[in-house]
C-alpha positions as CSV (number, residue, x, y, z in Angstrom):
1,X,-74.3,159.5,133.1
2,X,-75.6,160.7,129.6
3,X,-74.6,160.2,126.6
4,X,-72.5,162.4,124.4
5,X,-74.2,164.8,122.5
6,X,-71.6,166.4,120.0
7,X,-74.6,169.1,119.1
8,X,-74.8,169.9,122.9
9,X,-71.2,170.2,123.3
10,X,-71.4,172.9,120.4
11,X,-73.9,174.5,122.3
12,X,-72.0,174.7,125.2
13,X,-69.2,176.1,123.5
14,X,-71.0,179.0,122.0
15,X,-72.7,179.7,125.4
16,X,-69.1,179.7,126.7
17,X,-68.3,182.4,124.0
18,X,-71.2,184.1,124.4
19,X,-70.4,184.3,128.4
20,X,-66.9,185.3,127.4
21,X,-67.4,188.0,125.2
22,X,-70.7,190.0,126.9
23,X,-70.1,191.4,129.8
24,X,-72.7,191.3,132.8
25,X,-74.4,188.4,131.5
26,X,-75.4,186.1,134.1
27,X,-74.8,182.5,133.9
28,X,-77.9,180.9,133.8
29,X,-78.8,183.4,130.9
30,X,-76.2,182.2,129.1
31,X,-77.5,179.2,129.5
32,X,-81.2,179.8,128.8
33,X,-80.6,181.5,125.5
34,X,-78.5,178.2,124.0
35,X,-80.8,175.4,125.8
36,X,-78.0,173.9,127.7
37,X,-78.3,172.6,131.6
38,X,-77.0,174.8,133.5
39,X,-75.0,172.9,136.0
40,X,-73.4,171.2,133.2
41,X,-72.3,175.2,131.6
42,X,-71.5,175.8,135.1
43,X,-69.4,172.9,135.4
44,X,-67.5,173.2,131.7
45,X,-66.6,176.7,132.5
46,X,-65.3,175.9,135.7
47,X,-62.7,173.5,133.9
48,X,-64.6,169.6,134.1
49,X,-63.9,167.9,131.2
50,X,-66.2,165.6,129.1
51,X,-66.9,162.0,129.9
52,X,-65.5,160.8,127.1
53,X,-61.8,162.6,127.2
54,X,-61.0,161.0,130.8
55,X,-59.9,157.7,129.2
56,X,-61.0,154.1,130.0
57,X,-61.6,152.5,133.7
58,X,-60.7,148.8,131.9
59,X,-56.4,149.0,132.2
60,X,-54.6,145.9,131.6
61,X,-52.0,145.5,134.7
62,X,-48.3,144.9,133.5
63,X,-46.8,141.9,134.5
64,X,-45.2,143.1,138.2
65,X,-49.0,143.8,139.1
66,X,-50.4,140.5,137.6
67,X,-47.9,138.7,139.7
68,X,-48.7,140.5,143.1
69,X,-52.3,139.7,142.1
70,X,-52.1,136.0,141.5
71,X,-49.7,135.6,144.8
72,X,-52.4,137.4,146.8
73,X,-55.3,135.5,145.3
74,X,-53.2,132.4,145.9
75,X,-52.6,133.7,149.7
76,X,-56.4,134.1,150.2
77,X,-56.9,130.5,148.8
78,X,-54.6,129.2,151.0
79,X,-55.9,131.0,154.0
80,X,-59.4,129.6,152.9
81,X,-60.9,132.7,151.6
């Protein structure tokens, strides 16, 4: 996974536009002319949002889930695991 690239993501955005507003222009043109990848125009026009906006992976469980956990790490201890 890259990094983000705030000047690429402007890029993308006026290739979007540009897409947008001229008809018959072909995607990869669009792409060419504002030196963005084209998968990842493809892949911002078709919706898919930027790394950074999906949120962590690191959630802290609440307490009903940190119970369940410790009782099932307790249960594989116990079962010699």
């Amino acid at each position: 996974m890259t990094k983000f690239d705030i000047e690429r993501e402007a890029n993308i955005a006026k290739a979007i536009k540009h897409y947008d507003e001229t008809p018959g222009v072909k995607k990869s043109k669009a792409a060419a002319k504002f030196h963005v990848p084209y998968r990842l125009f493809k892949a911002r026009l078709e919706g898919r949002l930027v790394q950074n906006t999906k949120g962590g992976t690191n959630k802290a469980l609440n307490a009903d889930q940190e119970d369940a956990l410790r009782s099932y790490i307790d249960f594989l201890i116990y079962c010699g695991h």
